[in-house]
Backbone bond lengths (Angstrom), bond angles and torsions (degrees), N, CA, C in turn:
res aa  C-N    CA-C-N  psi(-1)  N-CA   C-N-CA  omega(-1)  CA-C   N-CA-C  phi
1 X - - - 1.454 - - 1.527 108.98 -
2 X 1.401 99.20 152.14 1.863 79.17 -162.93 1.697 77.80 -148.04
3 X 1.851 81.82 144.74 1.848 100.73 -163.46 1.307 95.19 -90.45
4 X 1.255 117.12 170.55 1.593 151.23 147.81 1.284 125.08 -76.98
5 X 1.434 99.34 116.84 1.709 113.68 -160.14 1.859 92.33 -66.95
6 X 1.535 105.84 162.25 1.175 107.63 -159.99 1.458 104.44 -87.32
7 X 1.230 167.98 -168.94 1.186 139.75 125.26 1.832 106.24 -124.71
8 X 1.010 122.24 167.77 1.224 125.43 176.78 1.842 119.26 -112.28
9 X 1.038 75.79 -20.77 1.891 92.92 163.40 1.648 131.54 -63.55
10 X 1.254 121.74 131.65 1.189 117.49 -140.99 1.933 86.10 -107.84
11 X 1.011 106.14 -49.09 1.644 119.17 174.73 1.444 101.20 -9.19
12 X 1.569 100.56 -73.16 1.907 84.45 -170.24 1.257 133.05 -86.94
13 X 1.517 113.41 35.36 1.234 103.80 179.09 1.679 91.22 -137.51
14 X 1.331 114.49 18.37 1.442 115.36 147.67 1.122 155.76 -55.82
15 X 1.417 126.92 62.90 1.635 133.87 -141.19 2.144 101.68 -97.72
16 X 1.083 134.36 100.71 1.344 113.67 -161.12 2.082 89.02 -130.50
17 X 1.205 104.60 131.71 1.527 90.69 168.67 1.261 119.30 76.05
18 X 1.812 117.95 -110.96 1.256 104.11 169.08 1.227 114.13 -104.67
19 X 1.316 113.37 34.88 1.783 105.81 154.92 1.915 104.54 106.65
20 X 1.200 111.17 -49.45 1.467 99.98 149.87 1.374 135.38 -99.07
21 X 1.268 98.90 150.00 2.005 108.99 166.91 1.320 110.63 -18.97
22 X 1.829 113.18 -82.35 1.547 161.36 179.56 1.634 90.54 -28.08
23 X 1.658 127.55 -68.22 1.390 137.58 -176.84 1.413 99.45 -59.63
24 X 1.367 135.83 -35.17 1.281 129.30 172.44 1.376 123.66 -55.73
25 X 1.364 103.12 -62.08 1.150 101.04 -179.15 1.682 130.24 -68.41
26 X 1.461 97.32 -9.76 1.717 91.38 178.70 1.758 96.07 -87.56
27 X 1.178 124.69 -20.27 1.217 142.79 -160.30 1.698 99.85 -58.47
28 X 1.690 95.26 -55.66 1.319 109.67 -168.75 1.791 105.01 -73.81
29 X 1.453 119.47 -28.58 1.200 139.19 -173.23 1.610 118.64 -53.48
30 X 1.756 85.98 -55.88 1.898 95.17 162.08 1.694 125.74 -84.85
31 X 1.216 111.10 -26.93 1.127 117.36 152.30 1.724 163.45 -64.15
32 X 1.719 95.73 24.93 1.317 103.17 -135.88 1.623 111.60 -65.30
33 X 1.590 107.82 -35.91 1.514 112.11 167.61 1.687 115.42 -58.88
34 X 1.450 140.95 8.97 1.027 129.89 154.58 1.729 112.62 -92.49
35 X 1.425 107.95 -34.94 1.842 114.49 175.09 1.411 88.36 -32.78
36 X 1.717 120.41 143.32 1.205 114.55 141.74 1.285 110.91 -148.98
37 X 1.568 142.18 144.93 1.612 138.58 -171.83 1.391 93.31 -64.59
38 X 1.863 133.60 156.45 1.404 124.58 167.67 1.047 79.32 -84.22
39 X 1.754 109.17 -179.91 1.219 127.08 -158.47 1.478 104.86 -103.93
40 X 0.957 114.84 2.23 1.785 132.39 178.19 1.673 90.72 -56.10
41 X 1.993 105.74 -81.28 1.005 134.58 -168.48 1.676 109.27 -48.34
42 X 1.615 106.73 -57.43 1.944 101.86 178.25 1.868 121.59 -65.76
43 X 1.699 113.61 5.18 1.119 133.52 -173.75 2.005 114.01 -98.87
44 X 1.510 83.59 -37.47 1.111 109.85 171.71 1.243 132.23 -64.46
45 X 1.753 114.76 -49.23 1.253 136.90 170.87 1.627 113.47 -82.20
46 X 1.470 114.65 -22.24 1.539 115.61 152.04 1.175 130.29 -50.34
47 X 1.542 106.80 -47.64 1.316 116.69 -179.16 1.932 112.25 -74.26
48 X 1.042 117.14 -13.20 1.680 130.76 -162.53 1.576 77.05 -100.05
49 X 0.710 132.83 -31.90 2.070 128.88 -162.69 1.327 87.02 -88.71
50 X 1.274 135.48 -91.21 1.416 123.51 168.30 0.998 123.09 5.55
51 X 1.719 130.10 -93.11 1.313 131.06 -172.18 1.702 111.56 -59.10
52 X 1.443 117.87 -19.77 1.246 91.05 179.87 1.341 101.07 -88.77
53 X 1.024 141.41 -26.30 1.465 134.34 -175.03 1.746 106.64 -57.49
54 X 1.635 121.11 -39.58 1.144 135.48 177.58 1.333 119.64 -54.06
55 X 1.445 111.78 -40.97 1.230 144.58 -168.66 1.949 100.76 -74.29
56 X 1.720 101.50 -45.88 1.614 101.62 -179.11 1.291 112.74 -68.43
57 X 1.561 108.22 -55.84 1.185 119.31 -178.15 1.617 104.47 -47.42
58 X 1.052 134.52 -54.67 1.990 114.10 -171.18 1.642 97.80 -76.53
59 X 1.051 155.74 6.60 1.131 168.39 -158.66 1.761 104.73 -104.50
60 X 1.527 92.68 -46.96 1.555 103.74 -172.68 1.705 93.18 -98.23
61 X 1.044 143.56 -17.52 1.617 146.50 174.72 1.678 102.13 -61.48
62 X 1.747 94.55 -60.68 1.893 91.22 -164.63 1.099 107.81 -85.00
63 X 1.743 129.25 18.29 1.578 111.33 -169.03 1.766 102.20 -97.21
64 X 1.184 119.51 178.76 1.656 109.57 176.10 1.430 108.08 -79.08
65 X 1.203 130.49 148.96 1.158 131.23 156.20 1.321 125.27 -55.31
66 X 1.492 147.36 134.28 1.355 157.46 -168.08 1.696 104.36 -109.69
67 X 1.156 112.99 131.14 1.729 120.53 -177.12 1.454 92.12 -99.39
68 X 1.334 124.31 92.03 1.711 116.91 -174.42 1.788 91.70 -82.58
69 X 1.099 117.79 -24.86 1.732 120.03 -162.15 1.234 100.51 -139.15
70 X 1.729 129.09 56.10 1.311 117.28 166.00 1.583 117.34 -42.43
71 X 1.446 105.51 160.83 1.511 147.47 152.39 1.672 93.05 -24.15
72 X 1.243 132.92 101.04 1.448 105.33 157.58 1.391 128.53 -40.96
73 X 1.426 113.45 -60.70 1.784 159.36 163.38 1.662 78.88 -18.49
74 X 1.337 125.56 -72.43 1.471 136.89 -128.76 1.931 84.14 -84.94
75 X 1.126 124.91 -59.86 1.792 145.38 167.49 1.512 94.76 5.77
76 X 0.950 125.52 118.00 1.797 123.51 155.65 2.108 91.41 -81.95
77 X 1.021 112.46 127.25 1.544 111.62 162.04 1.458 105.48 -115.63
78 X 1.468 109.59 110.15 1.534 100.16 169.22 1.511 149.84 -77.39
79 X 1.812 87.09 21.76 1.572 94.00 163.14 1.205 123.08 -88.49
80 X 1.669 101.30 -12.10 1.751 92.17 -153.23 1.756 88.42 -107.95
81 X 1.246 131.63 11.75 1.291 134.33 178.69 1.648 110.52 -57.56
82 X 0.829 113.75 -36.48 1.726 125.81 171.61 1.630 121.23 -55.79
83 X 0.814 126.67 -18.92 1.620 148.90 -143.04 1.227 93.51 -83.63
């Protein structure tokens, strides 16, 4: 009696719809207004958008502020200190 090698691959034992992968995916391809995320998953990734935005925002609170376009007025220039 002779066994069946084990595999760890999930590919071929993917039956979705009409039974292949390959039919799936064109399936989903012409179909795109039926694709839809469950709402588990778009609840999920709401909540992950949130905290990282939360996460930027105090990120951008405690960092120092940068003068990319000082004050001219405000400018020490140390040529004109002599004047």
């Amino acid at each position: 009696m002779t066994r069946r090698k084990k595999t760890r691959s999930l590919a071929d034992k993917v039956q979705i719809r009409t039974g292949k992968r390959k039919d799936f995916k064109k399936w989903r391809h012409d179909h795109p207004d039926q694709v839809t995320s469950s709402t588990r998953f778009t609840q999920k990734k709401r909540q992950q958008r949130k905290l990282q935005a939360a996460r930027k925002q105090a990120r951008q609170e405690e960092s120092q502020p940068i003068a990319i376009h000082p004050d001219p007025a405000s400018h020490d220039d140390p040529k004109r200190k002599d004047d």
